[in-house]
C-alpha positions, 0 to 999 in steps of 0.5 A, spaced: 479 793 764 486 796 765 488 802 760 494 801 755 498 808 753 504 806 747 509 811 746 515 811 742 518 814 736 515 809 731 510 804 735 506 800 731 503 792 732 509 788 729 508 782 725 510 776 729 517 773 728 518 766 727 522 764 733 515 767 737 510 763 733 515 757 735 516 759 742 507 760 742 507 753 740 511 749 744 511 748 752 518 752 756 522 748 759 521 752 766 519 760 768 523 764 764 522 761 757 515 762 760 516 769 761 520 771 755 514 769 751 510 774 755 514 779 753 514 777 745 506 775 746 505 782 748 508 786 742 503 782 738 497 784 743 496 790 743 490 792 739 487 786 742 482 786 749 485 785 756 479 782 758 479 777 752 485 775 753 484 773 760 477 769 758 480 764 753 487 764 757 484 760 763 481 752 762 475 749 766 478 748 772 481 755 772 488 754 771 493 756 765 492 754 759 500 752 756 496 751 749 494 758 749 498 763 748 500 769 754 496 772 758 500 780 760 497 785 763 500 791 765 498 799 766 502 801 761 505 798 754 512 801 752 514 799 745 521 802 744 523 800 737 529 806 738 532 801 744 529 795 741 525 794 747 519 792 750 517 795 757 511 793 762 509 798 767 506 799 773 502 793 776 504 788 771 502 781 771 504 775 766 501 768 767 502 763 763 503 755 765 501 755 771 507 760 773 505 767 775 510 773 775 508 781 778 512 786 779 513 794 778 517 793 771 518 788 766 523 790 760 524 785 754 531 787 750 530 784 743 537 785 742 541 781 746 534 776 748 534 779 756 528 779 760 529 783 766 523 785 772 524 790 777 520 793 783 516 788 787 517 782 783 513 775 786 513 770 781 509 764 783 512 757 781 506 751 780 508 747 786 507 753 790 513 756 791 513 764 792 520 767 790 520 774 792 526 779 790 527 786 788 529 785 780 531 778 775 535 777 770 534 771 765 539 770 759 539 768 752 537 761 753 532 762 758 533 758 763 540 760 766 539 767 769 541 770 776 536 775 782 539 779 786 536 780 794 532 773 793 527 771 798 524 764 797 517 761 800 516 754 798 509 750 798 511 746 804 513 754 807 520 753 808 524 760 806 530 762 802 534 769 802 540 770 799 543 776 797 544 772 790 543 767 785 545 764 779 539 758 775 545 754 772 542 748 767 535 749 768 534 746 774 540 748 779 539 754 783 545 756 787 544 762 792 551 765 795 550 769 803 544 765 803 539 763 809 535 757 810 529 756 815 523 753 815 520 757 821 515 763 820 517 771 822 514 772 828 508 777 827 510 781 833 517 782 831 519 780 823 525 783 825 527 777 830 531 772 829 527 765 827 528 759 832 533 756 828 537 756 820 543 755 817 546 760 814 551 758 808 556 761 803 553 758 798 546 754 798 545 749 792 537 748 790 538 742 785 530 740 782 532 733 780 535 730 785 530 734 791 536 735 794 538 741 798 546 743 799 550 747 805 557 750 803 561 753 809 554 753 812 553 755 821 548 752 824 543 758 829 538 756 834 534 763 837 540 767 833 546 764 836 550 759 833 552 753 835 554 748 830 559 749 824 557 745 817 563 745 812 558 741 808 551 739 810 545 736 805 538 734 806 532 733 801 528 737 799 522 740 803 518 736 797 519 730 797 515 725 801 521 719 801 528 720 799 534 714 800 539 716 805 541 716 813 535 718 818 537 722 823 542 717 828 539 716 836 543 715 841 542 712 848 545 708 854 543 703 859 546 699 865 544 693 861 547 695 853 551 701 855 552 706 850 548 705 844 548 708 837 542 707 832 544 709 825 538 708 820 539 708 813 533 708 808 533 706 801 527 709 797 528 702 792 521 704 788 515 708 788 511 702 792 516 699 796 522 702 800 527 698 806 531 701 812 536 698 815 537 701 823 544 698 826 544 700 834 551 699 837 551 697 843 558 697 848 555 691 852 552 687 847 555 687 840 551 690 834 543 689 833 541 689 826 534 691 825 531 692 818 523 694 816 521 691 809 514 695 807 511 693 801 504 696 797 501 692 791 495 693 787 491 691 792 494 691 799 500 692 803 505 689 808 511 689 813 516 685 815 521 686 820 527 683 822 531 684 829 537 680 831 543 680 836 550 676 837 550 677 844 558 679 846 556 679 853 550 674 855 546 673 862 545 665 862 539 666 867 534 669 862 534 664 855 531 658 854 538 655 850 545 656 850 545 659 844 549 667 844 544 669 838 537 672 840 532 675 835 525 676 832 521 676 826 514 680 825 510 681 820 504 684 818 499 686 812 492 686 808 490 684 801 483 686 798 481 679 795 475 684 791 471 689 793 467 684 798 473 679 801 480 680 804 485 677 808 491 679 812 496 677 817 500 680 823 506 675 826 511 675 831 516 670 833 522 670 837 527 666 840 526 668 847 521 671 851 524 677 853 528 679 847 523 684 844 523 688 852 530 687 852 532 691 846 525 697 847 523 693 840 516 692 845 514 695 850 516 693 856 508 692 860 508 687 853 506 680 857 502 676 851 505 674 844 498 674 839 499 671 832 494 670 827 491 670 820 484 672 818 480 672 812 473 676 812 468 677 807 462 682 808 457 684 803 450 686 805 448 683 811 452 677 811 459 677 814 464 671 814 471 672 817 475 667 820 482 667 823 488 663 826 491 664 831 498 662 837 497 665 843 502 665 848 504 668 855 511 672 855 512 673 864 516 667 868 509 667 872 506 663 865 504 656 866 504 651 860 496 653 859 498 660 856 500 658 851 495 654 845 493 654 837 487 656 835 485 652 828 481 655 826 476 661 829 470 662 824 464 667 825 459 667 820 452 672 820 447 672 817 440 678 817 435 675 812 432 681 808 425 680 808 421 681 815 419 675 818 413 675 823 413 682 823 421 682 825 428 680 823 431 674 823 438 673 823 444 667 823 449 665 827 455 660 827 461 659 830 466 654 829 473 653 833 478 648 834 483 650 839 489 645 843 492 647 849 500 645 851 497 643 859 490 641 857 486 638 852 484 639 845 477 642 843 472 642 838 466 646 837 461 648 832 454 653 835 449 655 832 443 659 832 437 663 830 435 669 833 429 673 832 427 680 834 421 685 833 420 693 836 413 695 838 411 702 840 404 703 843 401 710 842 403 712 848 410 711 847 411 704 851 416 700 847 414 692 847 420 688 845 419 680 844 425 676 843 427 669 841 432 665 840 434 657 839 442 654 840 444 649 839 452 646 840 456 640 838 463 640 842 469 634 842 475 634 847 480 630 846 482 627 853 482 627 861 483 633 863 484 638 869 482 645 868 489 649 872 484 655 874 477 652 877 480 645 878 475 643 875 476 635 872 473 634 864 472 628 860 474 627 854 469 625 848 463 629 845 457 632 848 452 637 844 447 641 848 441 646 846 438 652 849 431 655 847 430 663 850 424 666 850 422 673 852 420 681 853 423 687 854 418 693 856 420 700 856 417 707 858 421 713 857 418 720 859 420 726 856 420 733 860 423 739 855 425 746 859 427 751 856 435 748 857 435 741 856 431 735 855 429 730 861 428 723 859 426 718 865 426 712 862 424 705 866 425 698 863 424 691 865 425 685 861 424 678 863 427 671 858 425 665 860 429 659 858 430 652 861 436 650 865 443 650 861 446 642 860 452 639 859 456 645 863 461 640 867 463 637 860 466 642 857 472 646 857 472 653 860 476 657 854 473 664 852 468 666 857 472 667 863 472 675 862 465 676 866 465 684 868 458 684 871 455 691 870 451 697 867 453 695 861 451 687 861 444 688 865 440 687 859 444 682 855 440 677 854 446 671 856 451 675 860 457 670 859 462 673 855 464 668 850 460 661 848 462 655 852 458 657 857 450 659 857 446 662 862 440 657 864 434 658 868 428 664 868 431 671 869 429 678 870 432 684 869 431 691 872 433 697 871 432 705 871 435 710 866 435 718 867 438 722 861 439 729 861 441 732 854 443 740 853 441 743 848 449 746 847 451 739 847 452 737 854 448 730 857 448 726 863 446 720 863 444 715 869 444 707 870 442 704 876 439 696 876 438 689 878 439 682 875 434 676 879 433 668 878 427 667 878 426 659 876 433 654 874 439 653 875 445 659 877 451 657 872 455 663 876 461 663 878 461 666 886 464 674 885 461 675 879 456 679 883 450 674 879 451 667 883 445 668 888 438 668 886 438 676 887 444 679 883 448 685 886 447 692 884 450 695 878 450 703 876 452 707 871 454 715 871 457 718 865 457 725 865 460 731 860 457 737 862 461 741 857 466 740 852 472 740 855 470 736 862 467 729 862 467 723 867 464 716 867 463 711 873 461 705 873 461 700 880 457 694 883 455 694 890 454 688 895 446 686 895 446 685 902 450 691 905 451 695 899 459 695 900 462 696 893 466 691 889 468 693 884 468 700 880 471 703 874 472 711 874 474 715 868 475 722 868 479 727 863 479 735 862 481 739 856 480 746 858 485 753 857 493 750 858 491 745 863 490 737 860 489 731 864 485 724 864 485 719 870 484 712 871 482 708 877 479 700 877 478 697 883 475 689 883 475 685 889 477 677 888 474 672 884 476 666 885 472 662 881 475 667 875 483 666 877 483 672 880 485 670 888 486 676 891 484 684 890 486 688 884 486 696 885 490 700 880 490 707 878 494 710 872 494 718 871 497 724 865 497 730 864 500 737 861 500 744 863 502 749 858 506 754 862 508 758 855 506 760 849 511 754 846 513 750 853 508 745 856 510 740 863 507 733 861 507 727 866 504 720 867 504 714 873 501 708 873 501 706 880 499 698 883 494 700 889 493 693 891 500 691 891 503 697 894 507 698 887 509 703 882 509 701 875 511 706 872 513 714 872 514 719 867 515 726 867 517 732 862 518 739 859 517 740 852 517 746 847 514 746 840 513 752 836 511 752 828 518 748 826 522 745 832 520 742 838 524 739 844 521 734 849 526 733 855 523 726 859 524 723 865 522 715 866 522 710 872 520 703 870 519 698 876 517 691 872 522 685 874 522 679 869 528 675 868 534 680 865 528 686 865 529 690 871 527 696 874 531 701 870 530 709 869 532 714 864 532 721 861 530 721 854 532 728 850 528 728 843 530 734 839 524 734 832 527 739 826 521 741 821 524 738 814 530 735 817 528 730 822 528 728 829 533 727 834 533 722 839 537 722 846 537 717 851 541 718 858 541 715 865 
């Protein structure tokens, strides 16, 4: 407990005044009525404990009490009555509200109601603000007061230095010779000058409009000035959402010329806000792009808009001859309850290309996908069903690219209580789908699934399984499949499939003093009859078949419902992983799929169309936490030539980051994929710096001998400015899209926004 010395002529405990007990009851409009009656509170304090005082000061959750009256604490109380005035010495502390003032001196002058604190003087605001400076002065009213040699640091760790400032009306504060920056001193060299700042002849803090004002201010980067402010605004660090212009983006290209983009945001309400963004462009005229965002009390949603009178129009690219183009996109989620919502992402356009055209999309964007969807889960039941519009956007697209499904339905169910020892589980799948070029089609599948795991007690692990399906499928019409050519007839057709089966596994675990080994054979075998019905049915969303070590023990290898796997099947393979105890595994796959009674429903190049399948492997390794590599690849049954591969690899270590991509699939026909696909896609950043780093990327078409697309660039980011210079080539051709290079500057200032700038 600190001691407490009283000198004075005539020091003694005064009775509390009138306008004390008022100030001790009501809540101070802000610091210095806070401060003032520290002061008046300690006169009448003196023969109480310090210690007590501090007990009963703080609430539950540890923070001041505005009910209770001041806490002061100092080395040594001073009661003056000669010079009507109280005097703090030596360490002082006042707290009260949630507002901390420390310094060397604190002296209330009872005369003229001045509370002046001199010599190291931090006062803590509860928002977090720290304001540091070497003596305050607050008048009479409280409220209105004057720091001499300030320096501030908010919550969000922007800083203020002035040589002085003046609180005017409660909640303006203006600095004179003042100095704005929200970057940190920089630990080696305080003295240096931050990466950048505005110094101004007057700054001026107003707290009820969260605004920040620049009088006759000099914009300085690294020290240097670079732009003069005669008059510059921007909100306070603090607030979140503000209405007001977002910093412009300025750019051009051969096909818009110069562009200007001038977003303006209107804050309308705490839950709902709109920005509209203006691009003028020299070519083309003005495109008018606005964003809606709305929360309610149960979701959210989102609706843009982008339109365009063309002033310069190229006929080659439109559907109609109509000068104006534009699109509407909408998204959003709806809770329902805490077990149903729904939600809803949708996009329409007047033309394919207008999104790529005017950088709304990414240019590589080469399907539109609309839907709407409502999803129930509680316990073990699921429910979601969805709508959907699909649609192709490249030239290339024939009529089937674009289709309606109306609707998709998914139901599961897992039965709580085991049944024969093992679970059970309900499946359901409704679509109705129609298709511009094809016919229309209706399923309803069903089925039952089955499943148990037994472990022996020499580890051997018996999984028996069984399932029963059955379908029901209506096409409207004739038809001929523009992929397969295969011809359907219209009409109903059901079908069935009863499977039944055992998956065995045997894993030997070897422990050493590094790692855990576990060698791991499995083999399973399903028998079923052979699949019906497979001519009459229309081919809509099984034809994504990649065959390898992720599908070798996937009981129905097909990807979606209209086509079953028929016929007795095995499926062997062999797993070996390595797991280190510091984290890093290696894991190994290698297996083979045979037919070995029925009818084989694969297409030939799926790597599974004869009797004895190709063979799949599987290598992912992460040796430590910075490095890791996953392989996948089928090689030929006869010659072990590969046919497809995927490799994947990433490296994060010291000042160097990179990932690589490649994928190779030879042609399957029976799939609509005519001819080798191979590409590979590369990025990365070295840091050559402290603050400066050199990214790139490329995506490169091996099969075709085609770039796709190049970037390359330079960038600087420190604790509040951060500047990307970038260089990219785009080489894709669609109608008015065509290859096009750019240089992209982006400059990002903490608290005041970023910067863009694109270039030819």
């Amino acid at each position: 407990m600190r001691h407490r010395h009283i000198h004075s002529d005539a020091a003694r405990v005064a009775t509390p005044s009138r306008f004390t007990r008022a100030w001790a009851r009501s809540r101070p409009p802000g610091i210095a009525a806070g401060l003032v009656l520290g002061i008046m509170a300690a006169s009448l304090s003196a023969a109480l404990s310090t210690t007590a005082l501090a007990q009963s000061q703080f609430d539950a959750q540890g923070k001041v009490d505005s009910t209770l009256p001041m806490l002061l604490q100092a080395d040594q109380m001073i009661y003056d009555n000669r010079n009507n005035r109280v005097i703090a010495r030596g360490n002082v502390e006042i707290y009260y509200s949630n507002y901390t003032l420390q310094a060397d001196k604190v002296i209330y002058e009872r005369g003229n109601n001045l509370l002046k604190a001199e010599g190291n003087v931090r006062i803590k605001e509860p928002n977090g603000a720290v304001i540091s400076t070497n003596r305050i002065t607050l008048t009479d009213d409280f409220r209105d007061g004057f720091i001499q040699s300030l320096k501030i640091v908010t919550a969000e760790d922007a800083r203020i230095a002035a040589a002085r400032a003046v609180r005017e009306k409660g909640d303006t504060t203006v600095f004179e010779r003042a100095v704005y920056t929200p970057c940190k001193a920089c630990e080696d060299n305080p003295e240096k000058a931050p990466t950048w700042r505005i110094k101004a002849k007057k700054i001026i803090h107003k707290k009820s409009e969260a605004t920040i004002e620049y009088r006759n201010a000099t914009f300085e980067m690294f020290g240097v000035p670079i732009l003069k402010l005669p008059y510059f605004k921007h909100a306070d660090p603090s607030v979140k959402r503000k209405t007001g212009f977002l910093v412009p983006r300025y750019g051009g290209s051969r096909e818009l010329g110069a562009t200007i983009e001038t977003p303006y945001y209107f804050a309308l309400a705490p839950n709902y806000d709109f920005t509209f963004s203006p691009v003028f462009t020299s070519k083309r005229g003005v495109l008018l792009k606005g964003n809606w965002r709305q929360r309610t009390r149960n979701g959210r949603y989102e609706i843009n808009l982008a339109g365009i009178n063309q002033t310069n129009k190229k006929t080659e690219f439109t559907t109609s001859d109509d000068d104006f183009r534009g699109s509407i996109d909408s998204k959003g989620i709806f809770n329902l309850n805490e077990y149903w919502s729904w939600g809803w992402d949708v996009t329409a356009e007047t033309d394919d290309t207008f999104r790529r055209f005017y950088d709304i999309d990414n240019v590589l964007t080469t399907d539109r996908v609309s839907q709407v969807n409502l999803t129930g889960q509680r316990d073990r039941n699921y429910f979601d069903m969805r709508v959907f519009s699909f649609g192709g956007l490249l030239l290339t697209d024939n009529p089937a690219s674009e289709s309606l499904v109306l609707p998709v339905i998914d139901y599961n169910y897992i039965f709580s209580d085991p049944v024969l020892g093992g679970e059970l589980s309900f499946d359901t799948n409704v679509v109705s789908l129609t298709r511009e070029g094809g016919a229309d089609t209706s399923r309803i599948v069903s089925e039952v699934k089955w499943r148990k795991q037994i472990i022996d007690r020499r580890g051997q692990v018996l999984t028996p399984f069984f399932s029963a399906r059955g379908d029901i499928y209506d096409v409207s019409s004739n038809f001929v499949d523009q992929v397969t050519g295969t011809v359907f007839t219209g009409g109903t057709t059901t079908r069935g499939m009863v499977t039944g089966g055992l998956e065995y596994r045997y894993p030997f675990v070897k422990h050493t003093a590094s790692a855990a080994h576990i060698l791991e054979p499995i083999a399973q075998i399903i028998a079923r009859p052979n699949a019906s019905g497979q001519l009459d049915i229309p081919n809509e969303d099984a034809r994504s078949l990649v065959f390898d070590d992720t599908l070798l023990f996937d009981i129905d290898k097909f990807s979606g419902y209209d086509l079953v796997e028929g016929g007795t099947r095995a499926n062997i393979g062999l797993r070996y992983t390595l797991q280190r105890y510091n984290g890093g595994y290696v894991r190994a796959v290698v297996g083979q799929s045979y037919e070995i009674a029925g009818g084989n429903d694969f297409q030939t190049g799926s790597g599974l169309e004869n009797n004895a399948s190709d063979f799949v492997a599987g290598l992912y390794i992460q040796p430590m936490q910075y490095f890791q590599f996953i392989g996948q690849a089928r090689f030929d049954k006869d010659n072990l030539n590969l046919q497809r591969t995927d490799l994947a690899a990433s490296f994060d270590y010291g000042p160097v980051k990179s990932s690589v991509i490649y994928a190779r699939l030879d042609s399957q026909p029976g799939l609509g994929i005519p001819a080798r696909r191979e590409e590979i896609q590369t990025s990365g950043s070295l840091k050559l710096a402290k603050f400066w780093s050199l990214v790139g990327s490329s995506r490169y078409d091996i099969s075709g001998s085609q770039r796709i697309e190049d970037e390359i660039g330079i960038k600087y980011a420190d604790d509040c400015f951060a500047l990307t210079v970038t260089y990219n080539e785009s080489f894709i051709r669609d109608r008015d899209i065509e290859p096009n290079s750019s240089v992209m500057i982006r400059f990002e200032f903490k608290n005041l926004g970023a910067f863009d700038l694109d270039a030819l």
